[in-house]
C-alpha positions, 0 to 999 in steps of 0.5 A: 406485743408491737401493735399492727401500726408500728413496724415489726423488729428487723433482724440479720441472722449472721452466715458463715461462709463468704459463698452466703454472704449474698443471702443477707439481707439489708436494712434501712440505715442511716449512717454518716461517714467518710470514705476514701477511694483508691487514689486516696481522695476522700469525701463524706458520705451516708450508707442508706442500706446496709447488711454484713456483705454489702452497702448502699452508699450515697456519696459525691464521687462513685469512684470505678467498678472493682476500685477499693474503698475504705470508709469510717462509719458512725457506729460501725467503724472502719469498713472496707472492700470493693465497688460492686456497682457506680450510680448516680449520686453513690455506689454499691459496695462490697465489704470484705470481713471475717466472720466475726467482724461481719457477725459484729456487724449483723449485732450493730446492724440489727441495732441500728434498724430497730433503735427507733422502733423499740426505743433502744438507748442511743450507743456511743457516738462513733465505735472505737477501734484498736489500731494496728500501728498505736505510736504518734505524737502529740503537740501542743500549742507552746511547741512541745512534743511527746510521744504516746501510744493510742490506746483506742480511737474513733471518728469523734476522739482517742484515748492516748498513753501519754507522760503528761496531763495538759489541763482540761480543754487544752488544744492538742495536736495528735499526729495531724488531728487537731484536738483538745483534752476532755478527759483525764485518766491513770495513764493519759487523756483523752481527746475529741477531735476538732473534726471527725471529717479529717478522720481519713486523712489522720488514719491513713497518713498521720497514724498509720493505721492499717 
């Protein structure tokens, strides 16, 4: 049993219909990522409320009600929907998802809100997500070129089918991204990306993710 000083679990019962999606509640996060607004400027940013249907965002650019967002968030992935409210120093956004996005959500919400609390183990980094479109290239630093299919990615790194090994720690390019190998696999690597901060301007423009 918790004891009376510390503070109780919280947790975000997962609704169905897009009608309810008001009724969940927001906890208190802190997130950091980047998003982009519809012009296609891009700026980092820290959600510190959060629930499946909405979220507090801190950020240096409010952007106009209605105006679409798509942002990259530590744990959570790719979230996007609409600005419900501008105010000084961020937004209020709306996240259109499914159901089951939006349950996965509620999980990883109710992780991230309890984590300290109950000394949850720390999860991975950044979330990994399949992407629609998973042809690139990778090239490396002498010039050579190859085409590869992105097995998963996130904001810090990808892992990529790829018909060669570089050697560990060698600089890569992939798309745009700049990067190096940290990890070999039976068919291909893995890379960490030199900055998650350029992970925007990669997924919409250099791998064409949708």
């Amino acid at each position: 049993m918790l004891s009376d000083d510390i503070p109780s679990p919280q947790f975000i019962a997962p609704l169905r219909t897009r009608a309810e999606k008001a009724k969940y509640q927001r906890v208190k996060v802190s997130v950091l990522g980047r998003y982009m607004l519809a012009d296609r400027r891009e700026f980092p940013c820290q959600v510190l409320e959060m629930s499946p249907g909405d979220a507090v965002v801190i950020a240096p650019a409010s952007g106009l009600e209605g105006e679409k967002v798509i942002a990259y968030l530590d744990h959570i992935g790719r979230v996007e929907g609409t600005i419900l409210s501008p105010m000084d120093g961020g937004f209020v956004m709306d996240i259109t998802a499914s159901d089951r996005k939006r349950d996965k959500m509620a999980a990883q919400l109710t992780w991230l809100a309890n984590k300290d609390i109950l000394n949850l183990p720390e999860d991975r980094r950044h979330e990994r997500v399949v992407p629609d479109n998973r042809h690139s290239t990778v090239v490396l630093d002498d010039g050579r070129r190859y085409n590869c299919k992105i097995i998963d990615i996130s904001l810090s790194g990808a892992a990529i089918e790829l018909a060669v090994r570089p050697a560990m720690g060698t600089p890569v390019t992939l798309g745009r991204m700049r990067a190096r190998v940290v990890r070999h696999f039976q068919n291909g690597v893995a890379v960490e990306f030199a900055s998650a901060q350029e992970m925007l301007t990669v997924v919409q423009q250099n791998l064409r993710i949708n």
